[in-house]
Backbone as CSV, one residue per row, in Angstrom:
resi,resn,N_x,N_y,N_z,CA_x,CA_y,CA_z,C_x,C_y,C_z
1,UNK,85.246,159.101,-6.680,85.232,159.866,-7.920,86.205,161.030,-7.769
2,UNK,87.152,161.510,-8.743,88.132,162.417,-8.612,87.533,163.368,-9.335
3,UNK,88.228,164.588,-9.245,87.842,166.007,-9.387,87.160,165.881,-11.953
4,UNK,88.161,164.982,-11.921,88.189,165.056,-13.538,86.982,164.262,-13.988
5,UNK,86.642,163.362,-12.982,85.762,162.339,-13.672,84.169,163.231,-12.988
6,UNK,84.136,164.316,-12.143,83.476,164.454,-11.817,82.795,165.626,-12.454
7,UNK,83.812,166.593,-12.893,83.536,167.567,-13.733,82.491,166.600,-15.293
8,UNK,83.269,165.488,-15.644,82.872,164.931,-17.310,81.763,164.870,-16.681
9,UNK,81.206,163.995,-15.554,79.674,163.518,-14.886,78.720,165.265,-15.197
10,UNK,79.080,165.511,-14.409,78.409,166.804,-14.498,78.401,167.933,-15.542
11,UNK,78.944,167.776,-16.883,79.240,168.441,-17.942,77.696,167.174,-18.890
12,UNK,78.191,165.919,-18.729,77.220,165.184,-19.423,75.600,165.902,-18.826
13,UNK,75.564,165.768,-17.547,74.112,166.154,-16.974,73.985,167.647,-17.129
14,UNK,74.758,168.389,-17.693,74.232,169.780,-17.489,75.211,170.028,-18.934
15,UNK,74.028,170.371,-20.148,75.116,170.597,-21.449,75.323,172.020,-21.427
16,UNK,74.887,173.026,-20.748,75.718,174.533,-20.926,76.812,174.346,-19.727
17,UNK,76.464,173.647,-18.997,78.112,173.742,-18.218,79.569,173.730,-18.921
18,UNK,79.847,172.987,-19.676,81.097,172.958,-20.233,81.001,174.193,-21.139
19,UNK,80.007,174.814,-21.817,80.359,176.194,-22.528,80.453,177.057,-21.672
20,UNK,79.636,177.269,-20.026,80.164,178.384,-18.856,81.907,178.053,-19.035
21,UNK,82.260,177.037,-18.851,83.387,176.674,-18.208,84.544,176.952,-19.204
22,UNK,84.551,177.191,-20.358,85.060,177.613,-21.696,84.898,178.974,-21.717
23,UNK,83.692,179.686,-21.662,83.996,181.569,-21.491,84.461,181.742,-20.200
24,UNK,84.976,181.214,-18.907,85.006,181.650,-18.059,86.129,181.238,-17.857
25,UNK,87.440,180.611,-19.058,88.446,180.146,-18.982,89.679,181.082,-18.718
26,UNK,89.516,181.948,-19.383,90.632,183.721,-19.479,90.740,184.240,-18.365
27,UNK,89.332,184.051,-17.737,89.439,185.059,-16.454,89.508,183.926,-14.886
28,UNK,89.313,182.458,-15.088,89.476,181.917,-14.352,91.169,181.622,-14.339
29,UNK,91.906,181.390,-15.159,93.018,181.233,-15.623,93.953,182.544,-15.018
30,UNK,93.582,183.731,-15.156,94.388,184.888,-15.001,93.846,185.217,-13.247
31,UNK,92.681,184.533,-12.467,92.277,184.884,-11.210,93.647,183.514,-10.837
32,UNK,93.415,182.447,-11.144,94.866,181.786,-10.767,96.266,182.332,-10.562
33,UNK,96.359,182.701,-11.523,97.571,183.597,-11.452,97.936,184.750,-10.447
34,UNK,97.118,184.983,-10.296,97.291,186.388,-9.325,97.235,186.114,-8.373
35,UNK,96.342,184.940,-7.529,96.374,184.192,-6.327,97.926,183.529,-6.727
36,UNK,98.190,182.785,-7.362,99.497,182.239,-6.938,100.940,182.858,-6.781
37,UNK,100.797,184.329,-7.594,102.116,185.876,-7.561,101.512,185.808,-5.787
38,UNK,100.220,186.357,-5.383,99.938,187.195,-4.398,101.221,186.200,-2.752
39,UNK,100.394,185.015,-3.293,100.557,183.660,-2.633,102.282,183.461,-2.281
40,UNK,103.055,183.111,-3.129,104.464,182.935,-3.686,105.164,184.058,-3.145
41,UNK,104.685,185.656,-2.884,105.354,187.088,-2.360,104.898,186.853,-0.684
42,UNK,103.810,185.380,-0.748,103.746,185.613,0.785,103.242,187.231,1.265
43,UNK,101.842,187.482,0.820,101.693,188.310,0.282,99.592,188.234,0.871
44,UNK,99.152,188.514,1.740,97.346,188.741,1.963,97.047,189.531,0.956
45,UNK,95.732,189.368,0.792,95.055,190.333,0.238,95.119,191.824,0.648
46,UNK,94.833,191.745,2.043,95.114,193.010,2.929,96.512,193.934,2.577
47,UNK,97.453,192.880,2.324,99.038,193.553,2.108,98.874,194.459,0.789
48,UNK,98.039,193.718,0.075,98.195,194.361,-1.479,97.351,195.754,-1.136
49,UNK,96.327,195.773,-0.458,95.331,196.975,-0.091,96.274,197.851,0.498
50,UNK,96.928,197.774,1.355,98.352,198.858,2.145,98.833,199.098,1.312
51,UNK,99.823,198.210,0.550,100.943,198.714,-0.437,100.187,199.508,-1.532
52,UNK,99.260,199.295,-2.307,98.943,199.687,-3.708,97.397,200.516,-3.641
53,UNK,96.631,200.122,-2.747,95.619,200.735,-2.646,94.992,200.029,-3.496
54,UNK,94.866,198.739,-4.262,93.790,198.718,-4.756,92.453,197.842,-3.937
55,UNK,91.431,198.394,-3.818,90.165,198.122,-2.863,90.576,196.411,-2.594
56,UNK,89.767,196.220,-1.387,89.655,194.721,-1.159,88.580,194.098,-2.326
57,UNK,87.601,194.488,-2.097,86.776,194.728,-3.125,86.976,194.048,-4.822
58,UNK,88.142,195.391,-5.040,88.557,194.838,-6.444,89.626,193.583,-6.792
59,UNK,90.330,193.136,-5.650,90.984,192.738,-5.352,90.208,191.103,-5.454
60,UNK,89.454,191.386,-4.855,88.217,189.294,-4.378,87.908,189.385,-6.261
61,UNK,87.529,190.554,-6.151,86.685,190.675,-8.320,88.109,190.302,-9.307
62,UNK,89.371,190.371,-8.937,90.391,190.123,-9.496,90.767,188.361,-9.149
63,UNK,90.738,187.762,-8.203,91.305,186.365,-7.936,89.622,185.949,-7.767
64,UNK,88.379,186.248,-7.984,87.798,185.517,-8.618,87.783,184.300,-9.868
65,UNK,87.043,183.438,-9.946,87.143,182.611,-11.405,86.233,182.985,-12.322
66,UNK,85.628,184.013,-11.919,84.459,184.082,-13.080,84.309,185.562,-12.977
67,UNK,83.395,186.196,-13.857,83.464,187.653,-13.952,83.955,188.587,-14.788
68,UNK,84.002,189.822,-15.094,85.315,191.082,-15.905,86.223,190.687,-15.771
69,UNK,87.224,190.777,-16.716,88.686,190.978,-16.741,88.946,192.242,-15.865
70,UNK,90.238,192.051,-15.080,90.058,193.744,-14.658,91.342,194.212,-16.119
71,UNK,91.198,195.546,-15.833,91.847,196.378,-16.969,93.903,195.788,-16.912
72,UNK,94.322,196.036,-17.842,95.339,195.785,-17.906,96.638,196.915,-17.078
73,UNK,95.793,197.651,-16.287,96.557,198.474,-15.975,96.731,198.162,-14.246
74,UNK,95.375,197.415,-13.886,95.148,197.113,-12.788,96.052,195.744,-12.552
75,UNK,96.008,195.018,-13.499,96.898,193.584,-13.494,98.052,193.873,-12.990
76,UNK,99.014,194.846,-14.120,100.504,195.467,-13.787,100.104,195.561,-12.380
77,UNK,99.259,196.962,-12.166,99.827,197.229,-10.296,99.492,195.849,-9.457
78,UNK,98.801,195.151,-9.511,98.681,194.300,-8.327,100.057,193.133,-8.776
79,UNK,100.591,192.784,-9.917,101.716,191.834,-10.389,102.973,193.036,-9.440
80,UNK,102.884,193.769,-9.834,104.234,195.218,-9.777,104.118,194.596,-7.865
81,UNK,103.099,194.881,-7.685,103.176,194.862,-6.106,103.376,193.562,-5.506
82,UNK,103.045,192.256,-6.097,103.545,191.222,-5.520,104.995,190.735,-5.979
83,UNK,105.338,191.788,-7.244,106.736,191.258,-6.871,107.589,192.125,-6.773
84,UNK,107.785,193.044,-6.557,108.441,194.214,-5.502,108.162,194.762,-4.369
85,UNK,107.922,193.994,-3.815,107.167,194.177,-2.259,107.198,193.210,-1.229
86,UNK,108.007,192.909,-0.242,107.534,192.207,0.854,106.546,192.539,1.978
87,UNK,106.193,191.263,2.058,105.427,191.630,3.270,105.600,192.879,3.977
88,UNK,105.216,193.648,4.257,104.639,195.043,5.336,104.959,194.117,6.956
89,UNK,106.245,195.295,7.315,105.448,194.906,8.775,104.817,196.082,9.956
């Protein structure tokens, strides 16, 4: 069974699953993103905590899939920092 046919299985057996999976689309979608900038700058979590200061903390609550949006101001600095920034050595 592949990842697609397994999600439909389990959306049929559980009918609020596919509406979790629909509000939790924005912020699972935008935690992608930020793992793949962080990822692509070659770039830890830890690096972003040195360069920018923002907490580890807020950082796991940001490349989470589920959860708050973080603020739009927080997005810029952690985007700003994975792409003007190399690795720290």
């Amino acid at each position: 069974m592949n990842r697609d046919q397994l999600k439909k299985e389990l959306e049929m057996r559980i009918p609020a699953l596919k509406a979790s999976l629909e509000l939790n689309r924005p912020k699972r979608e935008l935690a992608l993103s930020l793992r793949a900038a962080r990822k692509k700058a070659g770039l830890t979590t830890d690096d972003i905590f040195r360069t920018c200061g923002i907490s580890k903390g807020e950082i796991e609550r940001m490349e989470a899939p589920s959860g708050a949006l973080p603020s739009e101001a927080l997005i810029e600095l952690y985007l700003s920092t994975c792409k003007g920034k190399s690795k720290p050595k």
